[in-house]
MARBA-3410 file (N, C-alpha, C, O; in Angstrom, 1 decimal):
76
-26.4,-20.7,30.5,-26.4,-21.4,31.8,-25.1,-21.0,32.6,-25.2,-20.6,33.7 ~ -24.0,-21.2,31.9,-22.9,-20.8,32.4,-22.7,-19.3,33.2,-21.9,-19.0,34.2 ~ -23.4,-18.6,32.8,-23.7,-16.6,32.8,-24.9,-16.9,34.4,-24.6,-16.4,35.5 ~ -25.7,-17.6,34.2,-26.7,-17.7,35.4,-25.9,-18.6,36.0,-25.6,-17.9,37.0 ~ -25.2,-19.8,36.3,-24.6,-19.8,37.5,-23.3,-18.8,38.1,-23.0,-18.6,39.3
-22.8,-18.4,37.3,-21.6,-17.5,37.7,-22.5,-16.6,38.5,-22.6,-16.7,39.7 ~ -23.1,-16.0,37.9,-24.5,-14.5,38.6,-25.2,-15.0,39.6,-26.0,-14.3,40.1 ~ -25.2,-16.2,40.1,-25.7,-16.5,41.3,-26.9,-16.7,41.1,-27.4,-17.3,42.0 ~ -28.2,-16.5,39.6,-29.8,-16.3,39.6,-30.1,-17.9,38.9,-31.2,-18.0,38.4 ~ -29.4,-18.6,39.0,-29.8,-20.0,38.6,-28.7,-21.3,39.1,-27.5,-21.8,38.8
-29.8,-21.7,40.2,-29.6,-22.9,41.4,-30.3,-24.0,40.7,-30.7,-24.8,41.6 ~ -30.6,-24.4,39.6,-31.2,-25.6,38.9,-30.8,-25.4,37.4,-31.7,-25.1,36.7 ~ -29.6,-25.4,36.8,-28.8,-25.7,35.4,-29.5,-26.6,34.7,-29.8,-26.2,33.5 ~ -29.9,-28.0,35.1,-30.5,-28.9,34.3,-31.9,-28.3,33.9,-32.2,-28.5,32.7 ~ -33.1,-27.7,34.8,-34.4,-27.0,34.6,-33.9,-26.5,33.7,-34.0,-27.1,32.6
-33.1,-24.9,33.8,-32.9,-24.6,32.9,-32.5,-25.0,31.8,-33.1,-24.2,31.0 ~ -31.9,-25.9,31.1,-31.8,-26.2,30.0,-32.4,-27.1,29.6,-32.2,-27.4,28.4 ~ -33.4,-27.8,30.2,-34.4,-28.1,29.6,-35.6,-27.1,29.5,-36.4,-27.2,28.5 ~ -35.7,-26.3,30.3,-37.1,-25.3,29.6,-36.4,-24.7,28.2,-37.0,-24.9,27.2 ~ -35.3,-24.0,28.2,-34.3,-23.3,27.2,-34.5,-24.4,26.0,-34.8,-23.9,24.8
-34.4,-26.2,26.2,-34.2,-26.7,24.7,-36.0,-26.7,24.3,-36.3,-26.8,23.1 ~ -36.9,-26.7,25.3,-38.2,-26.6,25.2,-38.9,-25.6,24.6,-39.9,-25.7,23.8 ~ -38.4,-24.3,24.9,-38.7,-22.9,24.3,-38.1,-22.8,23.2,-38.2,-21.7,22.6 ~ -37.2,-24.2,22.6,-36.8,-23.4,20.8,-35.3,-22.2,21.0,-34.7,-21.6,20.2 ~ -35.1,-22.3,22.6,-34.2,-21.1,22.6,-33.3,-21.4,22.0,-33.4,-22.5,21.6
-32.2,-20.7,21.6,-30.7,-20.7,20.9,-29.6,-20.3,21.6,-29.7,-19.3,22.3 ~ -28.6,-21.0,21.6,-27.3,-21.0,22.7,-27.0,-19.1,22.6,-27.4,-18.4,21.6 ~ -26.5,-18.7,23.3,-25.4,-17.4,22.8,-24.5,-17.9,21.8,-24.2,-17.1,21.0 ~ -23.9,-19.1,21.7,-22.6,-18.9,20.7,-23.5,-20.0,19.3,-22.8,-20.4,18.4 ~ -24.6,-20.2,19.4,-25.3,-20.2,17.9,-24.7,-19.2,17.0,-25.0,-18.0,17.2
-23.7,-19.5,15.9,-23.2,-19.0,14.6,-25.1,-18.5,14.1,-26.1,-19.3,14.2 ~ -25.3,-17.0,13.7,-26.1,-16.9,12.7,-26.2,-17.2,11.1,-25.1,-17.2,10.4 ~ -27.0,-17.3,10.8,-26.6,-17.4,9.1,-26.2,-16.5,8.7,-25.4,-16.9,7.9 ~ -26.2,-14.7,8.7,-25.7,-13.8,8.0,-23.8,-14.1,8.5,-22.8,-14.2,7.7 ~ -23.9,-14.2,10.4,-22.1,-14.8,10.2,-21.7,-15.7,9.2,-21.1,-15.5,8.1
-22.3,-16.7,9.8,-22.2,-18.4,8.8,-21.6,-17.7,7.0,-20.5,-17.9,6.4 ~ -22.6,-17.0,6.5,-22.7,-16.6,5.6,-21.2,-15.8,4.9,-20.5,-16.2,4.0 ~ -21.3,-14.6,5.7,-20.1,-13.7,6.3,-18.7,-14.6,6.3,-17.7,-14.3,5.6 ~ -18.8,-15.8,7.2,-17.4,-16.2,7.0,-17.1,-17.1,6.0,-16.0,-17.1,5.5 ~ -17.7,-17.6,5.8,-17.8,-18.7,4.1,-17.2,-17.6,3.1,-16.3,-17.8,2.4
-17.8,-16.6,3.2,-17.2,-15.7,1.8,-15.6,-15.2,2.3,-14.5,-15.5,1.7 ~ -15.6,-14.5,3.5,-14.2,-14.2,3.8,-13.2,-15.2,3.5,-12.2,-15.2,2.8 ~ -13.9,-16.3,4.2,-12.7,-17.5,3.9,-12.2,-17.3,2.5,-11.0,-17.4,2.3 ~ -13.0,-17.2,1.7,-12.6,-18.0,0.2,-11.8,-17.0,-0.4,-11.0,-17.2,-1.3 ~ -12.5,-15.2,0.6,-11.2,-14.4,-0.3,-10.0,-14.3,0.6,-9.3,-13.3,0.6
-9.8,-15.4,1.4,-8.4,-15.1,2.8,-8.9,-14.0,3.4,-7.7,-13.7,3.5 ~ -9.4,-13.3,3.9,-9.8,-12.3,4.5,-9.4,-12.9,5.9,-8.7,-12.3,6.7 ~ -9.9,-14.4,6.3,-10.0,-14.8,7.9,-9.3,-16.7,7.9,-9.3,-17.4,6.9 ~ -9.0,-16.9,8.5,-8.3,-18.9,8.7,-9.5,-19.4,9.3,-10.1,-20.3,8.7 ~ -9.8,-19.1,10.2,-10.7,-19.6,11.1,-11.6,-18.6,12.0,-11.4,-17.4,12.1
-12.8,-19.6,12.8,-13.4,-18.3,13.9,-13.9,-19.4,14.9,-14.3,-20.6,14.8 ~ -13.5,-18.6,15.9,-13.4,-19.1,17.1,-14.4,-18.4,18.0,-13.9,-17.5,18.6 ~ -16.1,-18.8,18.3,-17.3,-18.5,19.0,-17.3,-16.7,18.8,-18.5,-16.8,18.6 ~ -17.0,-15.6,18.7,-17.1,-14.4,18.1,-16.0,-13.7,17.9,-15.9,-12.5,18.0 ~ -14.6,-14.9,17.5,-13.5,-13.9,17.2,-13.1,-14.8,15.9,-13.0,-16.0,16.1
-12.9,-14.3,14.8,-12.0,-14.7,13.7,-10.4,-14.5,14.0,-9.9,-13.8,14.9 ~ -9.7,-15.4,12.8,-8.6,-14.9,13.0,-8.1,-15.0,11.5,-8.4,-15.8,10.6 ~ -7.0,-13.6,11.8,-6.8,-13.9,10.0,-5.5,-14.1,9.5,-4.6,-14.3,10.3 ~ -5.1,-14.2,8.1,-3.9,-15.2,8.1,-2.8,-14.6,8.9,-2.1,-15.5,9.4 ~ -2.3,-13.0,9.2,-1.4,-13.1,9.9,-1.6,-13.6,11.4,-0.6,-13.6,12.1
-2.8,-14.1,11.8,-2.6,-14.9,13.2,-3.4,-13.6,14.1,-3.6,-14.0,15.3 ~ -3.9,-12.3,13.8,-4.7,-11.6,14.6,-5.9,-11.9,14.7,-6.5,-12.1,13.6 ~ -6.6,-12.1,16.2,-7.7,-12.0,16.4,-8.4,-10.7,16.4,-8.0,-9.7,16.9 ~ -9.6,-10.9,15.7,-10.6,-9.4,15.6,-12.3,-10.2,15.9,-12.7,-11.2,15.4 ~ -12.9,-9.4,16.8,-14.5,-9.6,16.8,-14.9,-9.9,15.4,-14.5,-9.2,14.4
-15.8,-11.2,15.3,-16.0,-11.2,13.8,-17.3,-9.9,13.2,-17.8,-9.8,12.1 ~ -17.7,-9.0,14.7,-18.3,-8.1,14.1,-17.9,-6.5,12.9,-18.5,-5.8,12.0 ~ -16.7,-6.6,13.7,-15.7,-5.5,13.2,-15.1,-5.8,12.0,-14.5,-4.9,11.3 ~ -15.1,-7.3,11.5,-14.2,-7.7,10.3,-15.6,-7.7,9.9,-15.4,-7.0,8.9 ~ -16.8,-7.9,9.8,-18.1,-7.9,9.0,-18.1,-6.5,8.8,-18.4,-6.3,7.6
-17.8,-5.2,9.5,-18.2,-3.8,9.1,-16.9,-3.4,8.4,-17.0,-2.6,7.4 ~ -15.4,-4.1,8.8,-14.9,-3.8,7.9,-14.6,-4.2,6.3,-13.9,-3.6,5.4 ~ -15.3,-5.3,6.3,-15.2,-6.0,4.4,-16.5,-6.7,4.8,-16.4,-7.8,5.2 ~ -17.5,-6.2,4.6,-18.6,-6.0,3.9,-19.1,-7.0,2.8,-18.0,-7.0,2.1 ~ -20.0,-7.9,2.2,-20.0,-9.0,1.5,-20.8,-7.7,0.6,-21.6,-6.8,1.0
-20.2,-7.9,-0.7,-20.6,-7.5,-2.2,-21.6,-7.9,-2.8,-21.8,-7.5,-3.9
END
Protein backbone atom coordinates (compact mmCIF):
# COMPACT_ATOMS: atom_id res chain seq x y z
CA UNK A 1 0.00 0.00 0.00
CA UNK A 2 2.66 2.15 0.98
CA UNK A 3 4.52 1.60 -2.85
CA UNK A 4 0.88 2.56 -4.43
CA UNK A 5 0.38 5.66 -2.60
CA UNK A 6 3.90 7.06 -2.90
CA UNK A 7 3.44 5.99 -7.07
CA UNK A 8 0.42 8.02 -7.18
CA UNK A 9 -1.86 4.52 -8.67
CA UNK A 10 -3.79 4.09 -5.42
CA UNK A 11 -6.35 6.95 -4.13
CA UNK A 12 -8.32 4.34 -1.84
CA UNK A 13 -5.57 2.48 0.74
CA UNK A 14 -8.41 1.08 2.81
CA UNK A 15 -10.21 -0.78 -0.66
CA UNK A 16 -7.07 -1.81 -1.20
CA UNK A 17 -6.30 -3.60 1.81
CA UNK A 18 -9.25 -4.98 2.12
CA UNK A 19 -9.40 -6.62 -1.38
CA UNK A 20 -5.40 -7.55 -0.64
CA UNK A 21 -6.69 -9.30 3.00
CA UNK A 22 -9.64 -10.82 0.79
CA UNK A 23 -7.40 -12.27 -1.98
CA UNK A 24 -5.24 -14.28 0.63
CA UNK A 25 -2.56 -11.78 -0.56
CA UNK A 26 0.80 -11.63 1.52
CA UNK A 27 2.48 -8.37 2.70
CA UNK A 28 5.98 -7.71 0.86
CA UNK A 29 7.81 -8.03 4.20
CA UNK A 30 5.94 -11.63 4.95
CA UNK A 31 9.25 -13.64 6.33
CA UNK A 32 9.07 -16.89 4.01
CA UNK A 33 9.52 -20.17 5.48
CA UNK A 34 12.73 -21.14 3.56
CA UNK A 35 14.06 -17.38 5.26
CA UNK A 36 12.21 -18.21 8.56
CA UNK A 37 13.98 -21.43 8.16
CA UNK A 38 17.46 -19.91 6.94
CA UNK A 39 17.59 -17.68 9.89
CA UNK A 40 16.69 -20.09 12.77
CA UNK A 41 19.64 -22.14 11.65
CA UNK A 42 22.15 -19.09 11.17
CA UNK A 43 21.23 -17.96 14.46
CA UNK A 44 22.10 -20.98 16.32
CA UNK A 45 25.55 -21.20 14.40
CA UNK A 46 26.07 -17.11 15.18
CA UNK A 47 26.25 -16.59 11.64
CA UNK A 48 23.47 -13.52 12.19
CA UNK A 49 21.95 -11.45 15.83
CA UNK A 50 19.02 -10.47 14.39
CA UNK A 51 16.95 -9.52 10.87
CA UNK A 52 15.42 -6.64 10.24
CA UNK A 53 12.44 -6.94 7.15
CA UNK A 54 15.33 -8.15 4.39
CA UNK A 55 18.56 -7.20 6.14
CA UNK A 56 20.29 -9.46 8.89
CA UNK A 57 22.84 -8.32 10.96
CA UNK A 58 25.69 -10.18 12.22
CA UNK A 59 27.57 -10.33 15.39
CA UNK A 60 30.08 -7.75 14.33
CA UNK A 61 27.07 -5.30 13.84
CA UNK A 62 27.14 -5.53 9.68
CA UNK A 63 24.08 -5.30 7.84
CA UNK A 64 23.94 -7.74 4.72
CA UNK A 65 20.55 -8.54 2.43
CA UNK A 66 19.50 -11.75 4.10
CA UNK A 67 19.69 -12.92 0.42
CA UNK A 68 23.42 -12.70 0.04
CA UNK A 69 24.10 -14.26 3.64
CA UNK A 70 21.53 -17.30 2.30
CA UNK A 71 23.99 -17.71 -0.98
CA UNK A 72 26.72 -17.12 1.14
CA UNK A 73 26.25 -20.03 4.09
CA UNK A 74 23.98 -22.13 2.56
CA UNK A 75 21.88 -24.56 5.16
CA UNK A 76 23.55 -28.20 5.11
Amino acid sequence: MKKGIHESWCDNPTGLFINRCKSGAKGNNTVTSNVSTWFEWARKQRIVIAMFGSVVFTPDGDAVEVQEMMRRYPVN
